[in-house]
Every structure is written in structure tokens, then in C-alpha cells.
N, C-alpha and C positions, 0 to 999 in steps of 0.2 A: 310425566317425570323424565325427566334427561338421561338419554343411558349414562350408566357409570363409563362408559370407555372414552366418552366426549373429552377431548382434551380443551381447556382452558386458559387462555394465554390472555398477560395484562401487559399494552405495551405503556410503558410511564416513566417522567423523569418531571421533575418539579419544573423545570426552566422550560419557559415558551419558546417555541422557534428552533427546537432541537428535532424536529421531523416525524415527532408520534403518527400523526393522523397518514402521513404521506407512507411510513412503515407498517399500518394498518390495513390500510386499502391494497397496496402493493402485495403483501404479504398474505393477507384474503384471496387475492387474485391466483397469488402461485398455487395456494391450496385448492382454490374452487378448479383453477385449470388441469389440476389433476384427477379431477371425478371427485371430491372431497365435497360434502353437506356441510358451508360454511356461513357461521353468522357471524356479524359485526355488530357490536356494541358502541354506542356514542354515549358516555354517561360524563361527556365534557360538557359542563355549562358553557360553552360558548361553541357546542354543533357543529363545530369543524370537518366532519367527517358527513354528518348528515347534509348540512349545506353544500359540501364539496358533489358530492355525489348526486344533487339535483333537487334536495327536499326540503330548503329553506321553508316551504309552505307548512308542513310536520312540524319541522323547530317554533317557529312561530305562533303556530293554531294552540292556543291554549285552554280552548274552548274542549277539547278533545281529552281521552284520557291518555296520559302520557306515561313515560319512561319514570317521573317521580313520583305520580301518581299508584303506580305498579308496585314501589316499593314499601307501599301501605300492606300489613297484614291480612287485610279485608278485600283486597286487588290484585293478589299478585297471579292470578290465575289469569288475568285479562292480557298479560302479556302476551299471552299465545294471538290475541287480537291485534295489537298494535307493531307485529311484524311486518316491513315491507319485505316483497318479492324484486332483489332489484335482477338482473339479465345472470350476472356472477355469482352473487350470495346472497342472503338472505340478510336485512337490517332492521337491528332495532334501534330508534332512532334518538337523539338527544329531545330537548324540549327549552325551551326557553325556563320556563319553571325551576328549572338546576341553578338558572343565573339569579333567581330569589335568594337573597339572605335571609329573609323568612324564614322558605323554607328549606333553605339549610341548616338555619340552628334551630328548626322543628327535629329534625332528620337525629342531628348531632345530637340532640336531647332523648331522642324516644330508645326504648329496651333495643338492643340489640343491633344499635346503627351502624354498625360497620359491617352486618353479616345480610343485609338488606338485598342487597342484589343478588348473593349466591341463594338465596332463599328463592328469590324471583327467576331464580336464571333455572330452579329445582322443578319448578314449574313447566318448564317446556316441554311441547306433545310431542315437536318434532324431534329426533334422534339425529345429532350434529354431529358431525365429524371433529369441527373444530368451531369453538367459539374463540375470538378476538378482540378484547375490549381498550377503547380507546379512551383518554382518561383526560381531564384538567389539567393545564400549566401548572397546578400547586396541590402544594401536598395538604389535603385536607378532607372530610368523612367518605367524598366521593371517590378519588383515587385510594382509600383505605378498603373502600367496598370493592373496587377493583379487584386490587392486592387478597383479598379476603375470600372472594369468591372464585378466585382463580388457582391459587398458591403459585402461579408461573407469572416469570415478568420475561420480559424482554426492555432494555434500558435503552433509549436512543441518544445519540448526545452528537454534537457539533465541535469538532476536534478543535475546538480553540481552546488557551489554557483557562479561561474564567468557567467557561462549558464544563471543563472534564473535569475541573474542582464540584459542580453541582453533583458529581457522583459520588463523593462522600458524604452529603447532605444527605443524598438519597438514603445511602446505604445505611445511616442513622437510622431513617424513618422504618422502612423493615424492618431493623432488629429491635425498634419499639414493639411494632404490631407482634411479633414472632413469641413471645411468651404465652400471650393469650390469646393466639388466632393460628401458630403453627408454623412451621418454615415455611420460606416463599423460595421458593426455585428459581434461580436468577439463573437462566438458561442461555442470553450473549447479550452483548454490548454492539448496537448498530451507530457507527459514525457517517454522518449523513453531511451531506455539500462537500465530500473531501475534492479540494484542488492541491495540484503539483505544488506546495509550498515548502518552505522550511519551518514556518509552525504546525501547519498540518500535520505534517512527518513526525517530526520530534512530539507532536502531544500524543497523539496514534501509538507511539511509540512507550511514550511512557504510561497510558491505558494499559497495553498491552502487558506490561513489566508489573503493573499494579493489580490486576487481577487474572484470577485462574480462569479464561471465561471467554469461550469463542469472540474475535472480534469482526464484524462486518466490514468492509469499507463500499461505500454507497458514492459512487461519484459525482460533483454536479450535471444536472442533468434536465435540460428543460422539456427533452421526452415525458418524465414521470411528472410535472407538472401541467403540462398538455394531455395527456393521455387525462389526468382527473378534473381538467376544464372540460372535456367530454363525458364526464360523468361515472367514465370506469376507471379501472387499473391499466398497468401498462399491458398486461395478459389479456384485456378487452380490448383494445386501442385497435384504431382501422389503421393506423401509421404501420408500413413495415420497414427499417429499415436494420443497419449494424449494431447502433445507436441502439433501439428499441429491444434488438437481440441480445445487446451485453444488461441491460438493463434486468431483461428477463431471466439473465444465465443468474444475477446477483440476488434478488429473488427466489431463483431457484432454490438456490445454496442455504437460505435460511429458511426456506420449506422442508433442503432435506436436512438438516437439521431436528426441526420438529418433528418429521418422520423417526427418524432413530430414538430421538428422546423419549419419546408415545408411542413409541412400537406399531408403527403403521407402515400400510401396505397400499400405494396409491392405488384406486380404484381401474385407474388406467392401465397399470400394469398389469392388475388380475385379467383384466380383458382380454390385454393384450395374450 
């Protein structure tokens, strides 16, 4: 069983190409770099995170028991099996099977589908510090199971004005689930690829006027996509440079963040 102290965070926004999986690994990375027992979740049908990270072979092998497979009532103990060991945290891994419509509207149909994964996630031997689940371009039972098994999101979005309008769409989709599944803790808004522009600025800006809700700004950055062509985070990367330094300070910031919100105490520091 998962200690009750595990914090649980869903990073999610319906629109593709808003930088989830890249806020995932990154964000994994600050916490694991602090002493922190961190898993990652890929419950994307399209294994963004797991592929990214080296495991296209996992995603693919469907021969195996997988991440959809686990959220069978009869399987979800085997989760504790189908964890990788990667060098920073701990992953549990997408599967090609999620990319099924089959069995996606097996999932959508069967008792209880949207509480599927916090069932499976109830399941773990290991005691985490912090779980991180990485979600689908679109809002539908998986990103729900997300949302469900975590009650925390964190929103990433792409400060262009078509981008930052997908935040009211979102913001829809929560307060459907929130009657019969509970508030979900929208805990900040991360704006990823931000360049020096005048759209930029002004959407950034009116984000910021539109909700009450830390906002990040993530700048473009071909360090944090190099750093996961190598399989880790920017907190594992062999690269040292100013670049990699500010990257990690931005990071940091929404690590401490989650620190204060979960009331934790980096491991590093107790040491220290």
C-alpha cells in the first residue's frame, strides 16, 4: 500500500505540444535531485515519456503485462512488477495497449473507470515520495484516471492566444469530474517555449490576470530537449553549462513549490 504522505501530481492540459512529458521528466528530476523516492507515470497512449526516456521496447512489447493491463481488478498488484529502475526515478511505463480504442471503451465501460489507476497506484510496496503522472493530448477516461487518482494537477500550456484559451476547456473538464470524484488541486500553470515576444508577453500576462495560480515561465530551451535525447532530465545531463544552470534554477522553483504545498522536507537538507 502507498504511504498516505506520497504526494500525487497530474501534469495535464488537453492540447498536444503544450510540454507535459518535458514538465514531467524535468520536474521528476528536481525532486529525485533532492533525495526524494520519485515515480513517473506514462498513462499517455502515445508513451511520450517512456519512449523519451529510452523504453520504446516496454511501450511496444505487448506481449508483456502492461500499465492497462494493471488496471484490471484481478492485476493491479502486479504493478509493483512492471516498475523500471531508471538511474533518477523510478517509471512506470506507457504501453501501446492505451493507444487501443478497444480497450479504451472496455476501460470507459467497466465499474469504476475513472478511479482505475488510483486503485493501482493503492497498490504500491514501494513508499514514494512523490508520484508524477504524465497524461494524453485529450481529455478522455485516461487523463480522468489521472485527474482521479491524484486530486493535484499542474497545467502546462504554450503562451500563444489559441493555447491559453485550451485553459478554459480544461478548466470545464475538472469541474465536471469534481462532484463525484472531489476537488482537484490546480496547484500552477507552467508556460513552456516562452520567447522575448509581444505575444508571449501579453498572453503570459493575461494567464496571469486570469487565474489565482503560481505561474511558471519555462524558456525555450534546446538544453532540456538534449538533456532527454540522453535519456535523463536536465538534473541528470553530463552538459554543465549557464544554460543547464538556469534551466535547473526553473525547475527548482516548481519543486519548491511542491515542497511547501505537501509539506516536505528535502532529504538533502535533513542531511545536510
Amino acid at each position: 500500500m502507498t504511504d498516505t504522505n506520497t504526494a500525487r501530481i497530474t501534469v495535464a492540459n488537453q492540447k498536444g505540444g503544450a510540454g507535459k512529458t518535458t514538465d514531467v521528466i524535468h520536474t521528476g528530476g528536481a525532486l529525485a535531485a533532492r533525495g526524494y523516492n520519485v515515480l513517473l507515470v506514462d498513462i499517455d497512449y502515445h508513451g511520450g515519456l517512456t519512449c523519451s526516456l529510452g523504453y520504446s521496447d516496454l511501450y511496444y512489447d505487448t506481449d508483456r503485462t502492461t500499465l492497462f493491463d494493471v488496471l484490471d481488478f484481478d492485476q493491479m498488484e502486479s504493478v509493483n512488477d512492471i516498475i523500471v529502475e531508471h538511474e533518477e526515478f523510478d517509471i512506470l511505463p506507457a504501453s501501446e495497449k492505451l493507444a487501443n480504442n478497444k480497450n479504451i471503451q472496455t476501460l470507459l465501460e467497466a465499474p469504476k473507470s475513472r478511479e482505475r489507476l488510483g486503485m493501482t497506484l493503492d497498490k504500491l510496496e514501494m513508499d514514494y515520495d512523490y508520484i508524477v503522472v504524465d497524461t494524453p493530448p485529450s481529455l478522455n477516461v485516461l487523463t480522468d484516471n489521472a485527474l482521479v487518482a491524484t486530486g493535484n494537477v499542474i497545467i502546462p500550456v504554450l503562451p500563444e492566444k489559441l493555447n491559453a484559451n485550451s485553459l478554459r476547456i480544461f478548466a470545464k473538464q475538472l469541474q465536471s469530474l469534481e462532484p463525484a470524484y472531489g476537488d482537484v488541486n490546480r496547484l500552477a500553470i507552467v508556460c513552456n517555449r516562452v520567447e522575448q515576444n509581444a505575444e508571449h508577453r501579453s498572453t503570459i500576462e493575461e494567464i496571469q490576470s486570469a487565474y489565482s495560480l503560481p505561474v511558471f515561465e519555462i524558456p525555450k530551451r534546446t538544453d532540456l530537449s538534449q538533456s532527454i535525447g540522453e535519456g535523463v532530465s536536465i538534473f541528470g545531463f553530463s552538459k554543465e553549462n549557464k544554460r543547464v544552470e538556469d534551466a535547473r534554477a526553473l525547475f527548482n522553483d516548481i519543486a519548491d513549490l511542491l515542497d511547501e504545498t505537501f509539506e516536505k522536507t528535502p532529504p538533502t537538507e535533513v542531511e545536510a
